[in-house]
C-alpha positions in Angstrom: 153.9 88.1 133.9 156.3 87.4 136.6 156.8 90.6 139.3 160.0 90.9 141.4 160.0 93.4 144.5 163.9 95.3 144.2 164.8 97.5 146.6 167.3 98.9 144.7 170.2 98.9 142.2 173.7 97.4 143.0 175.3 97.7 139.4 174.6 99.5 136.0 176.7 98.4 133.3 176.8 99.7 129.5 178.6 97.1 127.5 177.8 97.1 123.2 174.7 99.6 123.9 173.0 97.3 126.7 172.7 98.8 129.7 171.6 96.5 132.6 170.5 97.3 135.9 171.3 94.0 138.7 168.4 94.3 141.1 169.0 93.6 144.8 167.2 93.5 148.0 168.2 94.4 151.4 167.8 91.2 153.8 169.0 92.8 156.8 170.5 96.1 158.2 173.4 95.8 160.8 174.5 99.4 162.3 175.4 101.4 159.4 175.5 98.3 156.5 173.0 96.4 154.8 173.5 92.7 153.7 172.2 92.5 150.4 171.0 89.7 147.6 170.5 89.8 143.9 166.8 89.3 142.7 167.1 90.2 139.1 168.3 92.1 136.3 167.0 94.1 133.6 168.6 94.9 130.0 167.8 97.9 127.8 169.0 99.7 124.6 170.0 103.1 125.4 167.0 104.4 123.5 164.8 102.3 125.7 166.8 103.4 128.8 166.1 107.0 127.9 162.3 106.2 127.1 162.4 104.7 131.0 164.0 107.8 132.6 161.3 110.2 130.8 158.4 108.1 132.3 159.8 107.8 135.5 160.8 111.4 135.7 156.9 112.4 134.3 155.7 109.6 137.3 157.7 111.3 140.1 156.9 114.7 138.8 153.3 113.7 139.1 153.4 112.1 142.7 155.4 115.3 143.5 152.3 117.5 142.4 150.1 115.1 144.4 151.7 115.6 147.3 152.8 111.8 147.6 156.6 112.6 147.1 158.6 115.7 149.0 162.2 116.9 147.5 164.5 116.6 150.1 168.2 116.7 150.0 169.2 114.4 147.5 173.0 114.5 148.6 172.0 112.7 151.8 172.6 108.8 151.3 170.0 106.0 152.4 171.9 103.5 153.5 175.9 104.8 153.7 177.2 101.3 152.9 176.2 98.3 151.7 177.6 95.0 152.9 177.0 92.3 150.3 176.6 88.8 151.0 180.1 87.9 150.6 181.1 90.1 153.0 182.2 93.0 151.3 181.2 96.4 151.3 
């Protein structure tokens, strides 16, 4: 089994009940942009995609418990904008 690192997601797409997620990695952050790459995609039925979001709600939930994870303002971006590799933003 191959295992790809993302940082994050740059598109999610439904098309004909798929719903994929293109992976992306931040090479390098410049003031208040990020130069990203692809790395990857995944592909999932929209049962599957809800099967995803109920484990990876029950995993945060856990780390939450555990003190791992703190809530903070969710409103608040990470990166404000994203500058792809092309150029554009």
């Amino acid at each position: 089994m191959q295992t790809i690192y993302a940082d994050g997601i740059a598109n999610i797409t439904l098309i004909d009940g798929v719903v994929r997620l293109d992976l992306v990695n931040i090479t390098q952050l410049e003031k208040d942009k990020a130069n990203i790459r692809p790395v990857g995609a995944l592909a999932f039925s929209l049962p599957a995609l809800l099967r995803v979001h109920e484990q990876l709600s029950k995993a945060i939930n856990k780390m939450l418990e555990e003190g791992i994870l703190k809530k903070t303002d969710a409103s608040a971006p990470v990166v404000p904008d994203v500058l792809l590799s092309d150029g554009t933003v």
